[in-house]
N, C-alpha and C positions, 0 to 999 in steps of 0.2 A: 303353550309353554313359552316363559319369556327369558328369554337370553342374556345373561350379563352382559355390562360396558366389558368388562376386560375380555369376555371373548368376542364380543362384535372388535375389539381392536386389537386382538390376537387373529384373526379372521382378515383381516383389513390388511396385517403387518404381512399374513400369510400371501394374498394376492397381490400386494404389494413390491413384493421380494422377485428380486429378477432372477428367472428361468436360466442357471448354465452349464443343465444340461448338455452335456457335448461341447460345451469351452473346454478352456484351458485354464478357467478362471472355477474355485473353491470358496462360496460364500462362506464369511466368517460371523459379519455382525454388522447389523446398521449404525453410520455414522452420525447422522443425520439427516435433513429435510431441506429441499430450496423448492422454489415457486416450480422451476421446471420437474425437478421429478426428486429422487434419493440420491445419496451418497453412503455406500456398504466398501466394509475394508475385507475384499479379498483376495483369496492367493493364487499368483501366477502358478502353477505345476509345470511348466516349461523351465522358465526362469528362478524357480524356489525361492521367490521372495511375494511381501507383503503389495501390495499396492491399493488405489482405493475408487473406488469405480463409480461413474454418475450414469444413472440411469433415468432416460425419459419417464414420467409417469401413466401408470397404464391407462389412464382414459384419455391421454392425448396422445398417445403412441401411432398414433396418424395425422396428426396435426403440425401446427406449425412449432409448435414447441420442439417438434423432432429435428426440424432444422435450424430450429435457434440453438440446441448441443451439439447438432453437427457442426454449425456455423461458430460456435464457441470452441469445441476442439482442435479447428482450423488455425485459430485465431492464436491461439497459446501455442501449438504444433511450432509458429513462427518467431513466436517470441521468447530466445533461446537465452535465457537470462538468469543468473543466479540466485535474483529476486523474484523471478515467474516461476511457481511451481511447471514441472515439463508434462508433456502428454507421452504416456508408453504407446497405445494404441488407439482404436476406434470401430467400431463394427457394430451388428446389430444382433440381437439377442436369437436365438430361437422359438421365442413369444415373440417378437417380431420390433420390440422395441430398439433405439438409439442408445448406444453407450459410448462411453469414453473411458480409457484408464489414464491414472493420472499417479505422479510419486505419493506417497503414503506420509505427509507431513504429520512430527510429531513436534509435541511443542503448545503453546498457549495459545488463543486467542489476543488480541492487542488489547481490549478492552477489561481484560481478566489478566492481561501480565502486567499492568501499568501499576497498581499494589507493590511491584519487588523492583520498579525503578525508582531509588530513590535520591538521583539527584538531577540536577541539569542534562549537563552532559549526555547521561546514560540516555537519556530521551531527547534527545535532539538529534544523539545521531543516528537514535535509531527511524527518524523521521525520514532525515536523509538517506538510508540506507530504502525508504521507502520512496524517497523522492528518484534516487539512482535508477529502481526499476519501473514509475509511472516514466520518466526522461527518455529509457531505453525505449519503450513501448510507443511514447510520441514520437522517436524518431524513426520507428520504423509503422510510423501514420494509423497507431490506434489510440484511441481514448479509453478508459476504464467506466467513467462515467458514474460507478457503483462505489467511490473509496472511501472508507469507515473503518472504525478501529474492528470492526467485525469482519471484517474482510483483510484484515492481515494477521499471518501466524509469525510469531515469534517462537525458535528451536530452542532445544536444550542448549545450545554452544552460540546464541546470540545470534543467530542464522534468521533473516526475515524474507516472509514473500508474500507479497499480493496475490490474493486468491479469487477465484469467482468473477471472469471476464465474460458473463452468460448478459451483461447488458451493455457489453463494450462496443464502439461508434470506428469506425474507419473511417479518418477523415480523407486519407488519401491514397493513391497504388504508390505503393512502393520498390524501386527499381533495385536489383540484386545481379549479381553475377556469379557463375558458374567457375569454379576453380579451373578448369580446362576448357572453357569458352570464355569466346569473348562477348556473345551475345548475348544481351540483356534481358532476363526475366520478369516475369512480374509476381507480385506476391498477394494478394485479393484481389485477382481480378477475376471470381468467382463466387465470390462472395456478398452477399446482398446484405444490408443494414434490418432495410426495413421499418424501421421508424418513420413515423410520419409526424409531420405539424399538428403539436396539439398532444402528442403521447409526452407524459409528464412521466421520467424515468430516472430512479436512485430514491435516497431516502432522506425524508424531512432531517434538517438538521447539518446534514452532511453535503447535501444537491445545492445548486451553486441556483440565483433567481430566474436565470434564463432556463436554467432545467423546471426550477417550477413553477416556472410561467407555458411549459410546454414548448418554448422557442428552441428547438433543433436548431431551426438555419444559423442562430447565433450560439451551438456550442463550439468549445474550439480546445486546445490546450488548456486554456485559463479558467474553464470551467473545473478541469481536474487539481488545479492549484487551486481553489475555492476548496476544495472538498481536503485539500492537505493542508492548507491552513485552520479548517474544523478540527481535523485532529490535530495540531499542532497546539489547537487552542484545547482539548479533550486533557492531552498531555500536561499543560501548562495549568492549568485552572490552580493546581495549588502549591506552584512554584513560588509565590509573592513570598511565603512564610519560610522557604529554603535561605539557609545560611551561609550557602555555597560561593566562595567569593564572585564568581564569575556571575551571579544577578544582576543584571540591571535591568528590572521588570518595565519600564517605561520602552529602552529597544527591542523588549521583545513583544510586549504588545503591540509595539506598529509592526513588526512585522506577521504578528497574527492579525493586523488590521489592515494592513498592506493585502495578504495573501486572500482575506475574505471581502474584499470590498466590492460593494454592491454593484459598481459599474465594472468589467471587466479592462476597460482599458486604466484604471486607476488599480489592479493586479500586478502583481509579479506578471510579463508577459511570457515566458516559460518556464519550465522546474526548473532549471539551472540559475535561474536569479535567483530563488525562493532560497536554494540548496547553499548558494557563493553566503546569501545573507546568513543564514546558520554556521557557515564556514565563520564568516567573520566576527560574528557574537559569541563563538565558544572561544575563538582567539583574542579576544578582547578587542577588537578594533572597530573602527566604523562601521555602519549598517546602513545600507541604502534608505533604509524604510525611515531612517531617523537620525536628521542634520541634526547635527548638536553643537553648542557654541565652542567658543573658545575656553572658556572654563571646565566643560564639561570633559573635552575633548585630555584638557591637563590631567586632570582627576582621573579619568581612565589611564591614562600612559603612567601616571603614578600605580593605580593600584595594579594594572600590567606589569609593573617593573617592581613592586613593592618589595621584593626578596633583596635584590642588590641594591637597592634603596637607602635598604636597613644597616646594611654590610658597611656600605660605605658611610652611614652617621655612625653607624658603632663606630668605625677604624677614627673619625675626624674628632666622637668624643673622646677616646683614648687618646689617644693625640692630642687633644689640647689637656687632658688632667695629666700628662705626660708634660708636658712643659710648663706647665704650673707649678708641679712637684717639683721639677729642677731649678726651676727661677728662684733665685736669692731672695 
């Protein structure tokens, strides 16, 4: 007897689906699929709300993959940011597998919300809004490593967050204090990377040369500003044709060329350059990534100032057809 496709993947979906039995968690519906295991949105019964749970997949449910979602749940657990989707809990199934809950984002993908941004502004700051929470996360000494317009959601109310830190780098311990101590914590110092020389990690397109040349020892901050200036550049691709006064496609191509350039000391050397430079191209004013002459520089403060500009040759023509009229 031979089996259909949709029941060998009705069958598949069936064994696939995590055991939670005797949680406190109510499968609802598969969210989707990552290299470590699933992502299902279901319901707290403690707490009466939605949330959306990653679970190891079951034929690695003893491997390392079990510790690379522990080691990721750890990772976010820490990184308490408006821009980081947060961690609710963490425990292990009763099939024996790793989970993690996590808030239930709704909202778009970046690569499928880029359609309803249409002008400048709206997508630049929402770069920076992405750049604020890869900033927070380096300062508290993780790397994302993984950053693509598919790996950020945008919310119904403009709300954005970096998601899926399952191949994030710790480049260092980071020291933290206790509100009623004075003595100093640490925050991974439990936590193993794992990566070795040679493991080539993130996605073509997005992954900065040193991630795919497999050179770990040379990732650092500036690898993650490579992968934001890719989407910066994903963003921009068809801004040249925008009538929006505040274009001036030439500074922002250096700064998408700034941000992806092939040597990393010729980068933005942290998000906060990257971020100041966006600051200062929506506000019309200089840009690191791009000296520009003394004419240029006029032009700008002209069409910067172009409203009172106007005000003031209107008032100086009325003004002189006003004294013309009166003159004998």
């Amino acid at each position: 007897m031979k089996v259909s496709d949709s029941a060998i993947a009705r069958l598949r979906a069936a064994v696939e689906s995590p055991d939670l039995e005797g949680s406190r968690y109510h499968l609802l519906d598969k969210l989707g699929q990552g290299g470590m295991g699933g992502v299902y949105r279901v319901e707290d019964s403690i707490l009466g709300r939605q949330v959306a749970m990653k679970v190891v997949a079951v034929p690695d449910s003893t491997s390392s993959l079990a510790d690379r979602l522990l080691r990721e749940a750890q990772i976010i657990a820490r990184l308490e940011h408006p821009g980081i989707v947060p961690v609710h809990d963490v425990g292990t199934l009763p099939d024996g597998r790793v989970f993690y809950t996590m808030k239930l984002v709704q909202g778009k993908r970046l690569d499928a919300h880029a359609a309803e941004l249409g002008t400048i502004p709206e997508r630049l700051r929402l770069v920076q809004k992405v750049c604020d929470a890869v900033g927070f996360a380096h300062a508290r000494g993780v790397l994302h490593r993984d950053l693509k317009p598919q790996n950020v959601m945008v919310g119904p109310f403009g709300e954005v967050l970096v998601m899926d830190w399952g191949l994030s780098k710790i480049i260092r311990e980071q020291e933290a204090t206790r509100p009623s101590d004075s003595s100093p914590i640490l925050s991974f110092v439990s936590i193993q990377d794992g990566t070795s020389h040679g493991s080539v990690l993130g996605t073509p397109g997005y992954m900065s040369p040193e991630q795919e040349r497999g050179d770990n020892t040379a990732i650092d901050e500036r690898s993650d500003v490579f992968s934001l200036g890719a989407i910066l550049q994903f963003l921009a691709r068809d801004l040249a044709h925008s009538a929006n006064p505040v274009a001036r496609p030439r500074a922002l191509t250096a700064i998408i060329k700034k941000a992806t350039a092939v040597q990393p000391s010729n980068r933005y050397q942290d998000v906060a350059d990257l971020s100041s430079d966006l600051s200062a191209y929506l506000d019309g004013l200089p840009v690191q990534a791009y000296p520009e002459g003394v004419f240029v520089g006029i032009w700008r403060w002209v069409v910067r100032n172009r409203v009172w500009l106007l005000m003031v040759l209107a008032y100086l023509i009325m003004r002189t057809l006003l004294i013309l009229w009166r003159s004998p």
